[in-house]
N, C-alpha and C positions, 0 to 999 in steps of 0.2 A: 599530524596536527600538533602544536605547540599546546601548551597547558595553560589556562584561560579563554578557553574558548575559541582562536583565534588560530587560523591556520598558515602555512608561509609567508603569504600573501599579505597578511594581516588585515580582512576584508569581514572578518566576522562568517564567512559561509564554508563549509565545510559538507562532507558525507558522513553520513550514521550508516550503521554496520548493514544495513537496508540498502545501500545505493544512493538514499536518498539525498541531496542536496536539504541542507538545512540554514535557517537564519537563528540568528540569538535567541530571537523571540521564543523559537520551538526546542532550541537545547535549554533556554528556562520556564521549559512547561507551559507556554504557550503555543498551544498545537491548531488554533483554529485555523482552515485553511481559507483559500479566497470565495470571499458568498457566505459563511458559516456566522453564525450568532456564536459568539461566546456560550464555552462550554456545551456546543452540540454533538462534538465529539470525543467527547469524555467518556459517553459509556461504551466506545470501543475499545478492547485493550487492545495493546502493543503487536498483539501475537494479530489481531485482526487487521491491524494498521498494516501493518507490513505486507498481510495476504495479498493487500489491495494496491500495495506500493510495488509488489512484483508483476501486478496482473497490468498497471499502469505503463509498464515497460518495455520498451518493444523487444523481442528476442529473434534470431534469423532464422532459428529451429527450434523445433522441440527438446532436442539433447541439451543446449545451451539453457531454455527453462528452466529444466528437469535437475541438472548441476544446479544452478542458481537456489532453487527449491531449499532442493537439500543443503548445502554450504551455510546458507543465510537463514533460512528457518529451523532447520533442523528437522525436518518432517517429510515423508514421502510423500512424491509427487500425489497419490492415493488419495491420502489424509488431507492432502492440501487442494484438491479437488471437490473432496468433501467440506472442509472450510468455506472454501469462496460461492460452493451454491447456498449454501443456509445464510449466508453475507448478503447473497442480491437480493435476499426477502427481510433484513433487519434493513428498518427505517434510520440507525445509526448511520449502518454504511453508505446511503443513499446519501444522508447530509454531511458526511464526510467527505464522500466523492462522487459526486453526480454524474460526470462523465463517465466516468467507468462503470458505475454500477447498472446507470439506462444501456450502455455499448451493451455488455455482457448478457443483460435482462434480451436484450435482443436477438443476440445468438441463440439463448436459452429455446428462446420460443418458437425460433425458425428450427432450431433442430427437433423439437417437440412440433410442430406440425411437418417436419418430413416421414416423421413415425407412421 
């Protein structure tokens, strides 16, 4: 990416070290995403953003993940397990990404009633 924001293309969108496709808007700190109110996702930090930007993603395997994890978070697949369940019970990450966060809540509770 060029210096101003601005990548080859000159198109203003670009990838943050997440994978994530980003608009101006969100490299100047406007992070609300589609559906959100201004500043409803403010009280996630970066480190939770991301959990959810990984989890958004589709992977072809488990190894592919797991690399991913560690590379881009910096944190064992473990720790980051640990992350994203205490995620799907903060009402942040619910208005942050609703998609993901009801998908997940659903696996959750299907493997908790295979128990």
């Amino acid at each position: 990416m060029e210096h101003g924001g601005q990548d080859a293309q000159g198109d203003g969108r670009g990838e943050n070290e997440y994978g994530d496709e980003r608009t101006d808007e969100r490299r100047e700190g406007r992070t609300d995403g589609p559906g959100e109110a201004p500043g409803e996702a403010a009280g996630l930090s970066e480190r939770d953003r991301a959990v959810l930007a990984v989890e958004r993603h589709g992977w072809p395997g488990p190894g592919a993940k797991e690399r991913a994890i560690r590379e881009r978070l910096g944190i064992s697949p473990t720790r980051y397990y640990q992350l994203l369940n205490a995620l799907l019970d903060d009402p942040r990450a619910l208005a942050h990404d609703p998609v993901t966060v009801n998908r997940l809540r659903r696996v959750r509770e299907a493997r908790r009633g295979r128990r």
